[in-house]
N, C-alpha and C positions, 0 to 999 in steps of 0.2 A: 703448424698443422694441428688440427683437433686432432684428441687422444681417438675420437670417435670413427676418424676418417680411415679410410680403407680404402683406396684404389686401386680399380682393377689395372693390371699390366697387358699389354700386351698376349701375353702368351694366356694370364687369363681369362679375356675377351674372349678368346679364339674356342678354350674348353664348354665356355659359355650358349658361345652361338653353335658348336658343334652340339651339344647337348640339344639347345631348340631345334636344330634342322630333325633331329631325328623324333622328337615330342609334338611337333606339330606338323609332319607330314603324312604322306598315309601309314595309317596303324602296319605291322610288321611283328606278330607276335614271337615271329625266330628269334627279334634282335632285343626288341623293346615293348614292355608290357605296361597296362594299367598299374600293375602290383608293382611293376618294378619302378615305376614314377612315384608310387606311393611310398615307396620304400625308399628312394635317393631324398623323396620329401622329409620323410620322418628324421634320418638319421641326420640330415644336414639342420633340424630343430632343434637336434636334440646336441649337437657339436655350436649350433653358433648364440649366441644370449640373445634373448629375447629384445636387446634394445641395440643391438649392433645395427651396423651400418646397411641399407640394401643390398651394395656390392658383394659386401665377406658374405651376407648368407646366396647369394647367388653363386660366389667362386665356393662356397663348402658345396656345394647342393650339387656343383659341375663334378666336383673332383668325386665325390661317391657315385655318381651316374656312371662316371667315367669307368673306376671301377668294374662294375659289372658291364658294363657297355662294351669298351676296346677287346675283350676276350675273343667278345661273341665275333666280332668284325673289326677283321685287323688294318681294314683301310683306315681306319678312325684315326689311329698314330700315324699310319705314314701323311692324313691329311693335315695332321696336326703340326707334323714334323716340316710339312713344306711350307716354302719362305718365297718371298717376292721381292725380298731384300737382304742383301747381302754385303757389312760393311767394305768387303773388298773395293766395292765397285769405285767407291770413291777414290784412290789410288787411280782404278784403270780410267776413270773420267779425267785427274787432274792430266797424265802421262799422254789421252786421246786427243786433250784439247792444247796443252803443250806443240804436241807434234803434230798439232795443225796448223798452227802458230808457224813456226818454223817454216813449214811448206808454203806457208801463205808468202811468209818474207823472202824467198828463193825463187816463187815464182812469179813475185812481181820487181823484183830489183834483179833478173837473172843478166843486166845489161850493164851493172855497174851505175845507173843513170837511174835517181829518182825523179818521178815528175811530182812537182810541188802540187799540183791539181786534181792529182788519181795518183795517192798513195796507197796500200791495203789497208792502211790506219784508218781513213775515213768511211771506208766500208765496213768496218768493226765496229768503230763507235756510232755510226750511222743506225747497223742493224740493235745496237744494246738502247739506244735512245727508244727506238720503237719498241720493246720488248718493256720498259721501266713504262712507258704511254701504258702498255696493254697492261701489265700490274695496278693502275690505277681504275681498270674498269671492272665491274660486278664480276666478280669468280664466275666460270661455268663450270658446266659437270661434264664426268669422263666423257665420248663418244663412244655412242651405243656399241658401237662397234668395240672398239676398244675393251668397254664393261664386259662382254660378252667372251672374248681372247683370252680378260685376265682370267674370268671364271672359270673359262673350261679346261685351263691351264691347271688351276685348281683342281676342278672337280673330276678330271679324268685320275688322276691317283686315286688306286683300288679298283679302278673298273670304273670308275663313276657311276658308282650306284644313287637314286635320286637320293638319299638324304645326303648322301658329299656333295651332290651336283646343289641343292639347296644350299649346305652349310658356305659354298665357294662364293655362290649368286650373293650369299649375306654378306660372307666377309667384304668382295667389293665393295656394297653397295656401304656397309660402315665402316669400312677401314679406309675410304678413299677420301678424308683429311691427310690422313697418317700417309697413303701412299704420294698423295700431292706435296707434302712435306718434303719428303724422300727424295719425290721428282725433281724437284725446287730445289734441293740442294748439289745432288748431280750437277745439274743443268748451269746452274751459277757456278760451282767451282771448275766445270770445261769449259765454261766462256773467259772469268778469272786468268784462266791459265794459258786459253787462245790468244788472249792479249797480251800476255805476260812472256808467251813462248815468242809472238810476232818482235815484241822489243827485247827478247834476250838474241833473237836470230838479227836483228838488227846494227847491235851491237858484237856479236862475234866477227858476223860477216864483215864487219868496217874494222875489223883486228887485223886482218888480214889482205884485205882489197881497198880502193880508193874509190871511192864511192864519189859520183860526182851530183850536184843536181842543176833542174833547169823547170820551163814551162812552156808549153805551146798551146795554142788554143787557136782557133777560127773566129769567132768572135768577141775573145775578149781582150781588154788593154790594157796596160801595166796598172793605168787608175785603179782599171774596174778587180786585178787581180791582187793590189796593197789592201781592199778593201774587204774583201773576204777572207784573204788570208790574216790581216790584222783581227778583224771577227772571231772569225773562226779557234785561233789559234790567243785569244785574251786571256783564259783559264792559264794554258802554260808561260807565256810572256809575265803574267803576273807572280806565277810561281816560278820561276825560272831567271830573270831580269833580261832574257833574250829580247831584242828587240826583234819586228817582222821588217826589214827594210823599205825605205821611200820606192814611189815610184819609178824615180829615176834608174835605184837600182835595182830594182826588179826585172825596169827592160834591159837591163846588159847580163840576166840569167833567160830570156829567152832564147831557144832553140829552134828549130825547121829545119829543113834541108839544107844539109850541107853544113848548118853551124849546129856544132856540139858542146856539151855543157861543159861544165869547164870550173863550176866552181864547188867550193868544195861543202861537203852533206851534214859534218858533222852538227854544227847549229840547229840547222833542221831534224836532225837525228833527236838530239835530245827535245826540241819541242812537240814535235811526234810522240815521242816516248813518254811526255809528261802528259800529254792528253791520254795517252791510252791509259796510262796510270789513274788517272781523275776521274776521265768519265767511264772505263771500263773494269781494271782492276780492284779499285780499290769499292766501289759500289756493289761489284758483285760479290768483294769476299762479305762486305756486310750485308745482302741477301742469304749468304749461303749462311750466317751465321745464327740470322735470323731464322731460318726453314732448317738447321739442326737443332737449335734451343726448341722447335715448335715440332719436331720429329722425335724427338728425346721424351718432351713432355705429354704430349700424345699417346708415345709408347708405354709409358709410366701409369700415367691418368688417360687410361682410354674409356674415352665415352659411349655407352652404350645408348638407347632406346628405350629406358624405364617405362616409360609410358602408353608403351604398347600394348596390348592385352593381354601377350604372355606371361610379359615380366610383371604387370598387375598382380596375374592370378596367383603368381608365386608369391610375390610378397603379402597376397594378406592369406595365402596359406602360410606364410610365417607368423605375423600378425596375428591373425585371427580375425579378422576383419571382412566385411558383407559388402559385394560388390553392389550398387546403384546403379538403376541404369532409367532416365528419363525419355519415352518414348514419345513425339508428338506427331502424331500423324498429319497429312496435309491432305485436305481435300475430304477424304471420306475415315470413317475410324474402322482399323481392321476387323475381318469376323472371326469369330472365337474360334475357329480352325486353324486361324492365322497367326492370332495371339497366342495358341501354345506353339506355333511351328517356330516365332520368334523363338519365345521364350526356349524352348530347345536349344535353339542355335546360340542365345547369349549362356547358356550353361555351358554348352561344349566350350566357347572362348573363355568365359569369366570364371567357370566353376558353379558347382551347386549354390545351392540356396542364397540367389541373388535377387535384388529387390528389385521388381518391377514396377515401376510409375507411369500407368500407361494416364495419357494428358487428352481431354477431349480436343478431337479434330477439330484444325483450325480451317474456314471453310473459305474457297476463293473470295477474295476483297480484303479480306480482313488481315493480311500479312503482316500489317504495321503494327500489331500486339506481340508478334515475337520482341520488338525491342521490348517490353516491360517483364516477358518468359523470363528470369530468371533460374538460377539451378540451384537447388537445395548444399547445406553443405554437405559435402562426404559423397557426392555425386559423381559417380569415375567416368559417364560418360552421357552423351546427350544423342537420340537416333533422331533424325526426323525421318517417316515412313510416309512412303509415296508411294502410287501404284506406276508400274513399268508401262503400261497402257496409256497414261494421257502424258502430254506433249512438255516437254520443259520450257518454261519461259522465264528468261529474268524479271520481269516486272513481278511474277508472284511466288513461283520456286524460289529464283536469288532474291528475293526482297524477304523473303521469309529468313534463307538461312544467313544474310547478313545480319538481320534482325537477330536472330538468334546466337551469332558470332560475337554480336557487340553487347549483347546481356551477359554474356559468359565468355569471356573471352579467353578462359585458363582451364576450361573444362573441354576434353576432343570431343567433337562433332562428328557425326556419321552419318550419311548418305547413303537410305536402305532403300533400293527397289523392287517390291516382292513383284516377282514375273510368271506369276501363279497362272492368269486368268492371260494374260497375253500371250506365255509361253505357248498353253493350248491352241489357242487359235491360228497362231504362227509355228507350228511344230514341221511343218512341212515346209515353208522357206526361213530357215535357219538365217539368212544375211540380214534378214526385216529385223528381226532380234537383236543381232549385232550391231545394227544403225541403231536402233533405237539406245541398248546400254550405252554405246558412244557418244550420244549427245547427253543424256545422264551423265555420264561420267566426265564428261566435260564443262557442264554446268557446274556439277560437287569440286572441279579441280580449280575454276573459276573463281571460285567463293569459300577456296584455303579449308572445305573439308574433304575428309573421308570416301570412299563410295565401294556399294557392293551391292551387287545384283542377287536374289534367293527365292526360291519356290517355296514360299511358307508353307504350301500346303501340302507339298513333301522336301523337305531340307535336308538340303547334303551336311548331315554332322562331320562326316570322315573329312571334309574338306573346307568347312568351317571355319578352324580358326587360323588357317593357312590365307586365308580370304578375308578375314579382318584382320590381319596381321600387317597382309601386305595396303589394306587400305589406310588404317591409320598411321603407317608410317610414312605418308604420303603428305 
C-alpha cells in the first residue's frame, strides 16, 4: 500500500456524509453556518499537507465540522452511533438455518420411510442451484421499498430532523455494496448450515431409529427411476464409491399399498449427505467467504463519490484549484439574464470564482459536431443547456449528448433544463410541467447523464447543490 494512501473506514464515510447532509441541505443557521464551514475548511488545511490524499483531508475536514456540529444537535451521534449491522447476527443466522435443517429432516422422514424420489435433500439443493443461476445475472438494486425502510430506520433517530433524514437517504444509497456484502454473507452461512443441520438430523435420527427406504411413483419404471437416480446422484457415487443399483434392484425397493419398504437407508443416507455437502455446503461456505472478505474490505476502503460536486468543491478548496465548467447550449444560446442565473447556481455548487466557457449554440441539424466538442484539460464538468419548452428527441437531443459522451467520456455530463419561460406559461397546470421534466429526464437518464431542471431567471441557490448533487450521482 502507498505511504500516500489513506482510506476511509467505515465509520469514517459515515462522519463524512453526515457532515454533507447537513452542508448541502437547507441553510439552518441554529446548527450550521457559512463561517462555520469556512472555519471546519481552514482548520482541516491547516492539519492535513497540502499533497495528502483526498480521503484524510475529507475525514480531517469531518472530524472538526463534527466538533462544533454534534453539540449543537445531539441527534448527530446517536445517528452516527446507529448500525444496520451487527456481528452477532452471524451466530444467530448459522443456529436459524441449523434448526431449520433439522425440522426439515423430522418432518419429512417423520415415518421412518425415505422416498428415494422426494427426499428434503433435493428440495435444498434444487433451491441453492437456482440461487448460484441468479448470481450469475447483472446485480440489481435494493427495492425502492426496501431503500426507503432502511432510511427511515435511520433517519427517524433524533426526531428525523431533514438533515438525518438526508444523511440516512445517503448512507443507503452508498453503503448498499457494503450492506449487500453483509446480506450475502448472512444469507450463505443459513443456507450452509440448513444443509449441514438437514444431514446432521439425518444422521442422528438413523443413531437411534431404523430408517428404511423405498419408491413409488404412477408413472415411472425402475428403468426410468436407475436413470435419474444414477444422474442425479454422479457427484456423490464419484466421491463416495457407492454404487446407485441396477434396475432390477430398484424394482424389489418399490412400495404401494400394502407393500412396505423394507430396505435398509443407510447407503442412501450417505449419498444424500455427500450431495448436500458438494452442491450446498461446501459452495455456500465459499460464497459466504467471499462476501466477508468483500464486507471487511469495503468496511476498510469505503468508497465514496469524489466526483460529485461537493466532494469537488472541497478538494480544490484544499488545492487551490478553479473549477471549469463548459456550457453548450442546444438550439438557441441563453440570454444574459440567463447566463448570470447559471452562473449563480454553478457558484453555489462548485464555489466562487469558477470558469465559465460558455460555447456558441449548436443549432438543430448539426448534432453530429458534438463528436469533434472536445473538453479542455482541467475541465470538471460539461452542461449542455436546453430550453424546458421544446420537445426531446433522440435523433437531436441524444444524438447530441452521445456525441458529446463520446468526445469526453471521463469528463460528467449535465443535463440543464432552464424552465424559465415554460414555467410561466404553465404556472397554473403544474402536471404539464411534470410531463414535460419527465420526459427530459428520461432522455438525460437514457444517455448515462446528469439532469436538472432551474428557473435561470430566478434560481433556487438554497436548493441548488442539493439538485446537482443528486443529479450527478446518477
Amino acid at each position: 500500500m502507498s505511504k500516500r494512501s489513506h482510506p476511509l473506514d467505515e465509520a469514517a464515510a459515515r462522519r463524512v456524509l453526515m457532515v454533507r447532509a447537513f452542508e448541502t441541505g437547507p441553510p439552518d443557521s441554529a446548527l450550521w453556518t457559512p463561517e462555520d464551514r469556512a472555519l471546519a475548511t481552514r482548520l482541516a488545511r491547516e492539519t492535513t499537507p497540502p499533497d495528502a490524499p483526498p480521503e484524510r483531508y475529507l475525514d480531517e475536514r469531518s472530524r472538526h465540522a463534527l466538533h462544533m456540529l454534534a453539540p449543537r444537535e445531539k441527534a448527530v451521534a446517536r445517528a452516527l452511533a446507529r448500525r444496520l449491522w451487527r456481528p452477532g447476527w452471524i451466530p444467530l443466522a448459522l443456529l436459524l438455518g441449523a434448526a431449520l435443517g433439522l425440522a426439515m429432516d423430522a418432518l419429512g422422514s417423520s415415518e421412518q420411510r425415505i422416498n428415494l424420489l422426494a427426499p428434503a435433500a433435493w428440495l435444498v439443493i434444487g433451491w441453492n442451484l437456482l440461487v448460484y443461476l441468479s448470481l450469475l445475472l447483472p446485480a440489481t438494486v435494493l427495492p425502492k421499498r426496501l431503500r426507503s425502510a432502511l432510511a427511515h430506520r435511520l433517519g427517524r433517530v433524533g426526531g428525523g430532523t431533514p438533515p438525518i433524514q438526508a444523511f440516512a437517504q445517503d448512507w443507503v444509497t452508498q453503503g448498499r455494496p457494503l450492506a449487500l456484502a453483509r446480506a450475502a454473507l448472512l444469507l450463505h452461512l443459513a443456507a450452509a448450515a440448513l444443509a449441514a443441520g438437514l444431514v446432521a438430523g439425518l444422521y442422528l435420527r438413523g443413531l437411534v431409529l431404523d430408517f428404511r427406504v423405498g419408491w413409488q411413483s404412477t408413472f415411472l419404471v425402475a428403468d426410468n427411476v436407475q436413470t435419474i437416480l444414477s444422474t442425479l446422484l454422479a457427484p456423490a457415487v464419484a466421491v463416495t464409491g457407492i454404487v446407485v443399483p441396477d434396475a432390477s434392484a430398484l424394482e424389489a425397493l418399490r412400495v404401494g399399498p400394502g407393500v412396505a419398504a423394507t430396505a435398509p437407508a443407510a447407503p442412501w443416507i450417505h449419498l444424500y449427505a455427500t450431495m448436500l455437502a458438494l452442491c450446498v455446503v461446501l459452495p455456500r461456505l465459499a460464497l459466504a467467504a467471499w462476501a466477508a472478505w468483500r464486507a471487511q474490505r469495503l468496511s476498510r476502503r469505503f468508497p465514496l463519490p469524489l466526483n460529485d460536486p461537493y466532494f469537488q468543491r472541497l478538494l480544490r478548496e484544499h488545492r487551490g484549484g478553479t473549477p471549469q465548467v463548459q456550457v453548450l447550449p442546444h438550439g438557441a444560446a441563453p440570454s444574459a439574464q440567463a447566463a448570470l442565473g447559471l452562473r449563480a447556481l454553478l457558484e453555489q455548487v462548485l464555489g466562487p470564482g469558477l470558469q465559465l466557457k460558455l460555447a456558441a449554440a449548436t443549432p438543430y441539424g448539426e448534432e453530429e459536431a458534438a463528436e469533434r466538442c472536445t473538453a479542455e484539460a482541467g475541465t470538471t464538468l460539461r452542461l449542455v443547456l436546453v430550453d424546458l419548452g421544446s420537445t426531446p428527441e433522440d435523433d437531436t437531443h441524444g444524438r447530441f449528448l452521445r456525441g458529446l459522451r463520446q468526445a469526453a467520456p471521463d469528463v460528467p455530463l449535465l443535463l440543464l433544463a432552464d424552465e424559465s419561460d415554460f414555467g410561466r406559461r404553465f404556472a397554473g397546470t403544474p402536471a404539464r410541467l411534470d410531463e414535460r421534466r419527465r420526459v427530459w429526464q428520461q432522455l438525460a437518464q437514457a444517455e448515462g447523464a446528469g439532469w436538472v431542471a432551474a428557473r435561470l431567471d430566478a434560481p433556487d441557490l438554497a436548493g441548488a447543490e442539493a439538485a446537482f448533487q443528486s443529479a450527478l450521482a446518477h
